[in-house]
C-alpha positions as CSV (number, residue, x, y, z in Angstrom):
1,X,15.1,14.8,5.5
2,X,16.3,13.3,9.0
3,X,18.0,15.3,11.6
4,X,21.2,13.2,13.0
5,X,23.9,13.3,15.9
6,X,26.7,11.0,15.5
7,X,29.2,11.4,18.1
8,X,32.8,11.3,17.1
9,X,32.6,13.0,14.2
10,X,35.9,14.9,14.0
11,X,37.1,12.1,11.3
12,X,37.1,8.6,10.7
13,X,34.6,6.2,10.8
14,X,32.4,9.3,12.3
15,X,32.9,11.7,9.8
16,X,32.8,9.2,7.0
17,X,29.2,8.2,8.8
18,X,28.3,12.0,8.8
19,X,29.4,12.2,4.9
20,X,26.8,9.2,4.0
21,X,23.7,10.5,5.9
22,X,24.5,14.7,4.7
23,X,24.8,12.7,1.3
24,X,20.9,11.6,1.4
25,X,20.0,15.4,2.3
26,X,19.7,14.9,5.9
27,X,20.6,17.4,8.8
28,X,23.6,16.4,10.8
29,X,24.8,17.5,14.1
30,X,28.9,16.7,14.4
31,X,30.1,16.3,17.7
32,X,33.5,16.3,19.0
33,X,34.9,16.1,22.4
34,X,38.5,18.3,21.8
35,X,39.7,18.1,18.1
36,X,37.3,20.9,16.7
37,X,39.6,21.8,14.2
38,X,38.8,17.8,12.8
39,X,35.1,18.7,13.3
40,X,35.2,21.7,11.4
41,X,37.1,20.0,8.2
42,X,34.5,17.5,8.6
43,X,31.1,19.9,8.5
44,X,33.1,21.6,5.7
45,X,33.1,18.1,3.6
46,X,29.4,17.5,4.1
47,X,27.0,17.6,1.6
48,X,23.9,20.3,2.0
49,X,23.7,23.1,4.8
50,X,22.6,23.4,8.0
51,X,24.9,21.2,9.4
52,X,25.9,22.2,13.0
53,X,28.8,21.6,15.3
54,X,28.0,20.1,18.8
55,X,31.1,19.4,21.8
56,X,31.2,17.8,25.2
57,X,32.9,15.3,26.9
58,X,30.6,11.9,26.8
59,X,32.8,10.3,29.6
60,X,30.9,12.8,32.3
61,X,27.0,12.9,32.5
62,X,26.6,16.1,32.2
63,X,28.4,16.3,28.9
64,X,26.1,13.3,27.3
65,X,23.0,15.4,28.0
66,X,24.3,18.5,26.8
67,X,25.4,17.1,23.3
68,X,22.0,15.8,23.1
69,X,20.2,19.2,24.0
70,X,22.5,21.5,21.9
71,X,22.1,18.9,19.0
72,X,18.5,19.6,19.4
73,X,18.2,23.1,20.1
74,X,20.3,23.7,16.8
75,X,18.6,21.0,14.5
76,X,15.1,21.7,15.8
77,X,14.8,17.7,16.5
78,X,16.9,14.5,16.0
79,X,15.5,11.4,14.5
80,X,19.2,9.5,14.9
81,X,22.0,8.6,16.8
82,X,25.1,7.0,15.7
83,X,27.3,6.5,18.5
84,X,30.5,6.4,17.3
85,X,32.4,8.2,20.2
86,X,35.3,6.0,21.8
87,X,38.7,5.6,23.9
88,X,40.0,3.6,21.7
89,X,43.1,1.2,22.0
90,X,46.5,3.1,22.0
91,X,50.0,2.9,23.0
92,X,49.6,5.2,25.9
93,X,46.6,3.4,27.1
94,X,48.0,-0.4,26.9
95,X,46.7,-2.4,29.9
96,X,48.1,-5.9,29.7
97,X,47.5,-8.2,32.7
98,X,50.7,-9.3,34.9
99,X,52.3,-6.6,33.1
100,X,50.2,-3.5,34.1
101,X,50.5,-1.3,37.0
102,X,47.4,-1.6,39.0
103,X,46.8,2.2,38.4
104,X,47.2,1.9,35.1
105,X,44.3,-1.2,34.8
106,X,42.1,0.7,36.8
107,X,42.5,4.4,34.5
108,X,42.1,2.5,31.1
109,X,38.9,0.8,32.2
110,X,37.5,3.8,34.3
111,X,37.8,6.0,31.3
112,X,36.8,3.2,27.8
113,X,33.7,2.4,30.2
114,X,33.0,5.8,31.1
115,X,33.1,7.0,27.1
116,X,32.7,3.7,25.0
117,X,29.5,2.7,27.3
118,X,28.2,4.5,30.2
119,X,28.3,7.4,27.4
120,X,26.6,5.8,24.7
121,X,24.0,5.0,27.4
122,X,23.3,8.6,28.4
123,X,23.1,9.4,24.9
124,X,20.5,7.0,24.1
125,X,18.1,7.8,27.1
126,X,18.3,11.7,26.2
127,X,17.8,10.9,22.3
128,X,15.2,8.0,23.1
129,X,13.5,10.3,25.5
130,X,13.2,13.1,23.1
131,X,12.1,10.8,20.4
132,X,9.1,9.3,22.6
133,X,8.3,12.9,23.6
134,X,7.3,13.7,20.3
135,X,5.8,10.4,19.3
136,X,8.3,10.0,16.8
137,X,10.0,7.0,15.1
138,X,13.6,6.6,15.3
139,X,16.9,4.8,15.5
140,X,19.7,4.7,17.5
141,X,23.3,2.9,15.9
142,X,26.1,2.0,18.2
143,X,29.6,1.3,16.6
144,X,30.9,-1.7,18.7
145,X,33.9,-3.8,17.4
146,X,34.9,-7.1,16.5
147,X,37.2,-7.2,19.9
148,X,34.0,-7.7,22.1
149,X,33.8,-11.1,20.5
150,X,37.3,-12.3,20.1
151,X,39.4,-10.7,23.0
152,X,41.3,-7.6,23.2
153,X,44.2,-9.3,25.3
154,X,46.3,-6.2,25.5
155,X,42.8,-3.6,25.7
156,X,40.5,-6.1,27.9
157,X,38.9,-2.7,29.2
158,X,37.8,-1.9,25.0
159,X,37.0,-5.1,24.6
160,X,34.5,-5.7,27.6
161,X,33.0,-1.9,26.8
162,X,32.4,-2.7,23.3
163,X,30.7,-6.1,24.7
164,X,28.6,-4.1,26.8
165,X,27.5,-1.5,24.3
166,X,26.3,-4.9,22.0
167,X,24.2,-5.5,25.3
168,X,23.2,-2.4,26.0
169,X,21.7,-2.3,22.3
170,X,20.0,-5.3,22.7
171,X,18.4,-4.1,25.9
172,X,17.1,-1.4,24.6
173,X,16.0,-2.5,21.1
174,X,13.2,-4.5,23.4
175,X,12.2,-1.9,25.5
176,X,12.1,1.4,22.8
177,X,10.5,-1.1,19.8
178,X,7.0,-0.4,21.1
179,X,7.8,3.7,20.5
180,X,8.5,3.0,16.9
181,X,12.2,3.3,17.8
182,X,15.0,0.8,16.3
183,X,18.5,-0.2,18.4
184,X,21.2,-1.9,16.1
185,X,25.2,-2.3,16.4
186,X,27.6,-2.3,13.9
187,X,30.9,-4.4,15.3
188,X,33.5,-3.4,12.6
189,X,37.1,-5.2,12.4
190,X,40.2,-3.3,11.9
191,X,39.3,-0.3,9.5
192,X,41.8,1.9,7.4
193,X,41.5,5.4,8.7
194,X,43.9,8.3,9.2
195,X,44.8,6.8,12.5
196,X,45.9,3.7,11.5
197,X,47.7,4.5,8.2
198,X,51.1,4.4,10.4
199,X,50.1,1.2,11.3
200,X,49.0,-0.7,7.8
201,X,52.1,0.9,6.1
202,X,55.0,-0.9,9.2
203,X,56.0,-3.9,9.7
204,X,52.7,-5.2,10.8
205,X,50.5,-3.9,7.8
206,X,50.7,-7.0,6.0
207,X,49.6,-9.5,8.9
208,X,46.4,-7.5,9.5
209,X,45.3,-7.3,6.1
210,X,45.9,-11.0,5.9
211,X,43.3,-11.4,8.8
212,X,40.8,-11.2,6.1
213,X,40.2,-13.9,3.0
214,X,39.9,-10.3,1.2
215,X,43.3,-9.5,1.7
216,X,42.6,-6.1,3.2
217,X,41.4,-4.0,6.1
218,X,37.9,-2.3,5.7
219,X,37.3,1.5,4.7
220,X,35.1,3.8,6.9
221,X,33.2,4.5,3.8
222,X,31.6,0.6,4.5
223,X,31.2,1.1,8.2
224,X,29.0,4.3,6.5
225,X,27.0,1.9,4.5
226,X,26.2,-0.4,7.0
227,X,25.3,2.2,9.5
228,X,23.3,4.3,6.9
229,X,21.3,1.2,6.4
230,X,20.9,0.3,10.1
231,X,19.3,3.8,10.6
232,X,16.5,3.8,7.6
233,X,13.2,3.0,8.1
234,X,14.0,-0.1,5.8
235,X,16.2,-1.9,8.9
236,X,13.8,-1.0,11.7
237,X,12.7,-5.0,11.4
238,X,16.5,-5.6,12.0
239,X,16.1,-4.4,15.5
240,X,18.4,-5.4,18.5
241,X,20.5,-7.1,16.2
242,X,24.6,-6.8,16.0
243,X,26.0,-6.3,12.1
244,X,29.6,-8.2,11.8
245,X,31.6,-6.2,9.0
246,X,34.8,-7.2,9.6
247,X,35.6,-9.0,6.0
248,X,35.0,-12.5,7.5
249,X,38.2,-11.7,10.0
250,X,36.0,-13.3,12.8
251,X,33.1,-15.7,12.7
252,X,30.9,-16.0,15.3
253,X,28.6,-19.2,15.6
């Protein structure tokens, strides 16, 4: 049994992440930053017991370390972390160059690098810390996104955060391998969760499931797989590397 923090659990591709590890008997810590009332249906569809609820806001130091040291003080240890926390692209947070304000440019990058990468990089360095402290193996699975290798044109800011969390892994799969600890990345393409429904079911649902030779979007139940995979003892020789699932959407040479 493993002890886990994944970080934007409150549904999703976090909770469905959550659902996959609880599901192999491990311990999972379900963090939210303000949609507890997502958190708690998720913790309620998990698998086993002792399940806990961790909160803070990721975009501020001081909130990365405290997830990481309530997840700890509650699970007694952590052996993974997904980070799955983001700002992701929304209507209110469009950024579109020559159409922009520069205000608005400068908030939607201060806040999707704040939470999509200077975030997943406090996470890492409390978990990894913690981890080498106890002479423990371990594994550390970042959910980046297909955008940081084709272009977010109308979210550069997600886009370049994303790109940087894929560096960031890589960095650090070199520099935490000799402690036993793996660093992987998971860059999904456009996934079918509760958010996007409105989406996939207007006018544009049929163009982005035509992005794919399958025909359709992904499910977070696959990003699940891939990450639950990424995380086992199985992967650790998998190290530093970056899984496409995007159903062939986007090949990269």
């Amino acid at each position: 049994m493993r002890t886990v923090l994944v970080t934007g659990a409150s549904g999703g591709i976090g909770a469905a992440v959550a659902q996959r590890f609880a599901e192999a008997g491990d311990r999972v810590a379900i963090h939210y930053a303000s949609n507890r009332e997502g958190a708690e249906a998720t913790i309620r569809s998990l698998d086993g017991t002792g399940h806990v609820l961790v909160s803070g806001n990721l975009g501020h130091p001081d909130g990365a370390a405290t997830v990481v040291a309530s997840a700890i003080e509650q699970l007694g240890s952590l052996d993974v972390l997904v980070c799955n926390a983001a700002v992701a692209p929304a209507p209110a947070n469009r950024h579109v160059i020559g159409e922009s304000t520069y205000a608005e440019w400068t908030a939607a990058f201060r806040e999707m690098v704040d939470v999509n990468l200077l975030g997943a990089a406090n996470l890492a360095w409390a978990v990894a810390t913690h981890l080498i402290e106890r002479k423990a193996p371990g594994a550390i699975v970042n959910i980046g996104s297909r955008g940081a290798f084709r272009g977010e044109p109308e979210f550069p800011a997600y886009a370049a955060s994303k790109a940087g969390l894929h560096a960031l892994g890589q960095s650090l799969a070199v520099a935490l391998a000799p402690h036993g600890i793996s660093v992987t990345s998971v860059a999904p393409g456009f996934v079918a969760t509760q958010r996007q429904l409105e989406k996939l079911s207007g006018p544009d649902g049929d163009a982005l499931r035509a992005q794919s030779p399958f025909g359709r979007v992904g499910t977070a139940e696959e990003i699940a797989a891939a990450v639950f995979w990424l995380a086992s003892p199985e992967a650790a020789w998998s190290s530093g590397a970056i899984l496409d699932a995007n159903g062939a959407s986007h090949l990269r040479s």
